[in-house]
N, C-alpha and C positions, 0 to 999 in steps of 0.2 A: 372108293370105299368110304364107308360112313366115318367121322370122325370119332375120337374117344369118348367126348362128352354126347355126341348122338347116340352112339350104344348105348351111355349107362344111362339116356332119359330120354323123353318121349319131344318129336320137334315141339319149341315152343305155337300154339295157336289163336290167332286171335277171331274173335267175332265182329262182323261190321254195321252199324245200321245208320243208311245217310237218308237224311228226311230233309226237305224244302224243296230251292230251285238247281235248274243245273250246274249255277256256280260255285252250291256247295257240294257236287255231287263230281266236280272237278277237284274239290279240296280232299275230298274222300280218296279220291284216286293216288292223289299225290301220296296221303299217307299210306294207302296201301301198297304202293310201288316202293316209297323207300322198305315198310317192314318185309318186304319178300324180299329185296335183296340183299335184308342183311337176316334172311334165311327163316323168317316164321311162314307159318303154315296159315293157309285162311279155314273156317268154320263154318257153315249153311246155316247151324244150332248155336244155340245159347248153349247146348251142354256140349256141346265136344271144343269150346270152347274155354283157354285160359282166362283171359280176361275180354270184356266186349268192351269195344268203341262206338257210344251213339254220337253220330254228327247234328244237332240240332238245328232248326230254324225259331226266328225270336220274328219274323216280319208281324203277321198278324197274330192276336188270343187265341185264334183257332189255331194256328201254327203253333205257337207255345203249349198250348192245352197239348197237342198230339205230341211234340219232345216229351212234356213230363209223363206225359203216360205212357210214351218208347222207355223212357230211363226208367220208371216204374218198372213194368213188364220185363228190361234186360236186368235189376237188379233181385226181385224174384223169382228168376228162372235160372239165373247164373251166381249174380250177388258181385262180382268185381270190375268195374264199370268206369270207363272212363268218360267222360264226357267233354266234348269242344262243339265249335261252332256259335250261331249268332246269340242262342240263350245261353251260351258260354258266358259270354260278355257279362252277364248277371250274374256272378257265382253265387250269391246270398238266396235268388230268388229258388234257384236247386241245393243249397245245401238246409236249407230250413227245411222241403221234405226229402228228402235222400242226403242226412248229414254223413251215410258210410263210403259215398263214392270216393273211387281212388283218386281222381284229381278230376279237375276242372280248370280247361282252356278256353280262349276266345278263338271268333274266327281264323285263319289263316296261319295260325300257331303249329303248324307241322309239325317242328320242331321240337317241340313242349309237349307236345302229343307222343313223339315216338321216345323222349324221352323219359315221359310218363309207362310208356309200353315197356321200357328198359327195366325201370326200375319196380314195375308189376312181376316183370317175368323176362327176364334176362334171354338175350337171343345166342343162338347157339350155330353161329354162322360158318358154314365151309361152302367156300368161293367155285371147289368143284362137283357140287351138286344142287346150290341152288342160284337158277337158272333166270333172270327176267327180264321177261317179253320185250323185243323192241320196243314199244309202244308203252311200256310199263303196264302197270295193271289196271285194265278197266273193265265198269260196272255199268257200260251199252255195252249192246252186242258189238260182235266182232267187224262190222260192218261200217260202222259211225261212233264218230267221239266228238266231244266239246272240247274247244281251245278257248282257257280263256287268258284273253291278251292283257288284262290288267286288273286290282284293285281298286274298290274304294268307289269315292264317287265325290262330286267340288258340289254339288246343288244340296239345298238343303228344303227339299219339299217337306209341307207342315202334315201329309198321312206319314212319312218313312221313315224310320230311325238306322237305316243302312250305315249312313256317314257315319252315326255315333257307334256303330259295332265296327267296321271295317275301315275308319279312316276316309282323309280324303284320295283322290285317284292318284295311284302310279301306274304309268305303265311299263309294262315287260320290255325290253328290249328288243328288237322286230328279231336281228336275226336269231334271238332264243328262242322267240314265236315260231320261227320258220323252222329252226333247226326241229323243234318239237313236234310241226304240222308236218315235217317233212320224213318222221319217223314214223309218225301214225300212219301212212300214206305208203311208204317199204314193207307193213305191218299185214295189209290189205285194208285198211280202213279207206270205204268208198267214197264219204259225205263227214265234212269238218262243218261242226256247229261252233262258230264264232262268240265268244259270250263275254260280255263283263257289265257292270253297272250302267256305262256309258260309252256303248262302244264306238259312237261316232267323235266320243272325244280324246280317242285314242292319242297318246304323244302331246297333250297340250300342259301336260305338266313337266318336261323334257323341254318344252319350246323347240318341238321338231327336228333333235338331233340328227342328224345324219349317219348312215349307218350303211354297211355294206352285205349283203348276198351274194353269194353264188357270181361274185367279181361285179354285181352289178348295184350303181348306188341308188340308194333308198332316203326319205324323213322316216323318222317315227314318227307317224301320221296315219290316220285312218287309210287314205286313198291308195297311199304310197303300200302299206300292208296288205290292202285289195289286190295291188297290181301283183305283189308276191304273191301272194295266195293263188292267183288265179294262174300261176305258171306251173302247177302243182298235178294236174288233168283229174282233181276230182272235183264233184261238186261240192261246193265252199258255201254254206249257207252265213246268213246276218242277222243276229237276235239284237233286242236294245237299242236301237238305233234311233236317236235323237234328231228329229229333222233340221237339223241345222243345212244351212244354205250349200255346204261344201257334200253335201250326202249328192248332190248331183251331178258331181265330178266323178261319178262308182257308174253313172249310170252309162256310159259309152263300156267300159267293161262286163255290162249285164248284155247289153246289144251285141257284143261279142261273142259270148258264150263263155267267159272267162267267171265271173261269180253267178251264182243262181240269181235269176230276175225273181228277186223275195226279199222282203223287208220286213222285221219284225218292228214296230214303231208303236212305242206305248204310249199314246194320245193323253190318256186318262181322260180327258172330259173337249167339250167340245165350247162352254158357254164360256167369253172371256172373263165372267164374271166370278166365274168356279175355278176357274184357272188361275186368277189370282191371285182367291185367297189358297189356293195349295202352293200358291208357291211356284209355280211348274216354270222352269226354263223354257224359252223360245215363246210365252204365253201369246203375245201379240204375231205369230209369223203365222203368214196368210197360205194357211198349210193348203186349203182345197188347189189354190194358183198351183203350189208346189206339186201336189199329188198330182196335179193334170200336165205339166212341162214334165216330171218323169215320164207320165203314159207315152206321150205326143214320143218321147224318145223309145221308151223299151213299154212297146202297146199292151204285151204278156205278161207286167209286171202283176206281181202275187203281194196284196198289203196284208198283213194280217196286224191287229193293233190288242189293247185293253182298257178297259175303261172303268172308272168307279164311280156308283151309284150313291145319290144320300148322303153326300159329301156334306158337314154343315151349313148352312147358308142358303143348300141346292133348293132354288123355288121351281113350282110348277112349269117356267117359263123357260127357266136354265134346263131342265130336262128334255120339253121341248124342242129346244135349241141343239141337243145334243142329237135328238130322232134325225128332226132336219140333217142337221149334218151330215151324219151318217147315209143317208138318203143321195145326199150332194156326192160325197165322199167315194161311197160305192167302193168298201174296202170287202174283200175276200174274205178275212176269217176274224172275228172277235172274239175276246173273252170279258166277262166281264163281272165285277165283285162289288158286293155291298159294301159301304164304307163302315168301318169298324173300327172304336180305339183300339190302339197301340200301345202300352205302358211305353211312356218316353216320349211320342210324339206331341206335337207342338198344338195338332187341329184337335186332341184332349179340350183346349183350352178355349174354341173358337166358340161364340154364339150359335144359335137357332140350327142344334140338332134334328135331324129328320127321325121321326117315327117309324123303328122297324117296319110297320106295317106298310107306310108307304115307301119305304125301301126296296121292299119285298115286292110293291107290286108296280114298279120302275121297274127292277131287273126285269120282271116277266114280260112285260111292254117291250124292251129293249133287245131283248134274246128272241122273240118272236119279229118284232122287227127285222132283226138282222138275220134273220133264219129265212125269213122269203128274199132279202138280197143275196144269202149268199146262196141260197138253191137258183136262184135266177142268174148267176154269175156262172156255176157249174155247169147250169142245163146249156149252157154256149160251146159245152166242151165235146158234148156228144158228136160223134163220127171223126172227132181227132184225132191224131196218133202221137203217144205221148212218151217220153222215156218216164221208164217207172226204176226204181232201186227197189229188191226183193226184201222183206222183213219176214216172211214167214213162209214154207212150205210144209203140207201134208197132203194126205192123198187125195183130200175133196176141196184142193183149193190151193191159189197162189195168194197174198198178200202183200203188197206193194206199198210207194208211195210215188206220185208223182214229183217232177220240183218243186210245185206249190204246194208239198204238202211237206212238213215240220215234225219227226219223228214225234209220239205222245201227244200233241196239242193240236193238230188237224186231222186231216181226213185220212182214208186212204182209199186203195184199189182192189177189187176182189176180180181175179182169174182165174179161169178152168186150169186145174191138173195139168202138168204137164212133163216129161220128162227132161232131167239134165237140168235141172232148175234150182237153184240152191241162192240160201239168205247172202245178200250182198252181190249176186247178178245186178247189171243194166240190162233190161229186156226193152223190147218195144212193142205197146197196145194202144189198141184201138179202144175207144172211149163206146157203151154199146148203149149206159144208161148210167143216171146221175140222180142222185138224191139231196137232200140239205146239204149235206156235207161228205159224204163218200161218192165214189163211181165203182161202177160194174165196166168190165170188158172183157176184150178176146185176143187173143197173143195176134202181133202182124209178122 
């Protein structure tokens, strides 16, 4: 039965809106798990909403530009507004125009968040009716969720201002990673997306403590986290991944069938002369050697990377240099971003900016490029048989993704109709036809 204070008022509800990259879209999660179990109601609306929570991103202008116009948009449509996340970190730069909002936190401030939520609109908690999920509450579908294993980040590249919002890296304590991955997974969650700033530098701030699972001992350490992970029977994917020389100790567990043969590896540029002035960790590692000793081991390995264009400095020759490579490299799926200041960042400051216009017509060079490698990469795949995980079903169509494909950021698989078919199945298809970036098939 409802409690006292539930009778005489309506549950308290909050609104959510989380904007950037997955790892803030994990911070989202956390807060909304703790306020449902201490009994608030979630919103779809701004108006059936008590007070709204925007989660901001501060990485790029573009990114900032879209927080202030969410915080805009949630405080005209509702007016009580909390705000956290990486433009949190700025409080001046939101309260100059939105000086009404109810508070303002920085990233990974949970804490500060719910108890900003507290003191908006007081929870009204009975332990026998509000009920939360294994898995807590999340904002993928029910099929896949993001773990991420740490904070922060030790590198201090001259595009990023990360360090200076989220600190430098901690990591999570392996068995609270497992115990978490391991609820997701009792939950039915089929596919763990791995994520933090630097995930191959996982435990290097720990100095690789030792730690215990499931009776069995462990470092906190990148590899040692893989071998957990991979005892778990779902597919374990790897976002962020830093080619440091130790990433090829993971690679007998992908040969295995134990993590997904997938690497997310954000290159950013390819010319070591662009590389330097960013800053970028590992700038001198003779990544192609490296990319070709993975394949020689796990030959089905999936790279997908990012790269930025019109970086200061970038000559005709540095871009070049990056084509080429990418040529050598023969990576599966890229993304890739004009260079653009940051309020905060350091390459603000560097000489000989590039000319939007030739920014603008590098990317297109560059995405055209890599759009005939990676259709030529695909078109290998026709007559395969491939497991796919189910993202979508209706009557004119199944919707998939293979391993090498990355829920939101790659491809996916389109199949005929079929019965008994539902989001978060493993099926197995046949590959019938291939495009730049999706495939077509037929159930086996």
């Amino acid at each position: 039965m409802p409690t006292a204070a539930r009778r005489q008022g309506k549950i308290p509800t909050i609104g959510m809106v989380s904007l950037g990259c997955p790892k803030a879209l994990v911070d989202s999660e956390r807060i909304l798990s703790q306020l449902r179990a201490e009994g608030y109601a979630f919103s779809p609306d701004y108006a059936g909403a008590d007070v709204v929570i925007v989660n901001t991103c501060g990485f790029l202008e573009s990114a900032r530009d879209e927080s202030l116009q969410a915080i805009g948009e949630a405080m005209a449509e509702n007016g009580r507004v909390i705000v956290t996340g990486c433009l949190g970190a700025e409080p001046k730069v939101i309260e100059e125009k939105f000086p009404h909002v109810l508070a303002i936190t920085g990233p990974q401030q949970y804490e500060t968040v719910v108890a900003a939520v507290h003191k908006a609109v007081p929870p009204q908690h009975d332990p026998k009716i509000d009920l939360l999920p294994p898995g807590g509450i999340k904002l993928t579908p029910r099929h896949y969720a993001y773990v991420k294993i740490s904070e922060g980040c030790n590198h201090r590249c001259r595009f990023c201002i990360i360090p200076s919002m989220r600190g430098d890296l901690v990591s999570r304590p392996l068995p609270e990673v497992m115990r978490e991955a391991e609820k997701l997974v009792q939950a039915g969650v089929k596919e763990l997306l791995i994520i933090s700033q630097d995930t191959s530098a996982y435990g290097t701030d720990v100095k690789y403590q030792p730690a215990v699972w499931k009776s069995d001992n462990y470092d906190t350490r990148f590899t040692h986290l893989c071998r957990a992970l991979g005892t778990l029977g779902v597919w374990v994917r790897l976002h962020y991944v830093y080619p440091y020389p130790h990433v090829s100790d993971v690679m007998p567990l992908m040969a295995e069938g134990k993590i997904l043969p997938y690497l997310d590896i954000p290159f950013q540029h390819a010319s070591p002369s662009v590389l330097r002035a960013m800053k970028r960790p590992a700038a001198q590692e003779k990544t192609l050697e490296r990319i070709a000793a993975w394949r020689q081991q796990v030959p089905h390995l999936t790279l997908r990377s990012t790269f930025i264009v019109g970086f200061p400095g970038e000559t005709d020759d540095d871009f070049d240099q990056l084509l080429q490579w990418l040529t050598e490299a023969q990576l599966d799926r890229v993304g890739c971003f004009r260079y653009e200041n940051v309020s905060g960042a350091a390459a603000n400051d560097l000489p000989d900016h590039v000319p939007d216009e030739v920014k603008e017509e590098r990317w297109q060079r560059l995405m055209q490029h890599q759009q005939n490698i990676s259709a030529a990469r695909l078109a290998k795949k026709k007559g395969t048989v491939q497991q796919v995980l189910v993202d979508h079903v209706d009557d004119k169509k199944i919707v998939g993704r293979t391993w090498a494909d990355a829920p939101e950021i790659d491809g996916h698989i389109q199949l005929p109709p079929t019965k008994n078919i539902k989001p978060g199945d493993y099926i197995m298809a046949r590959v019938t036809k291939t495009h730049e970036y999706d495939l077509m098939g037929e159930h086996e």
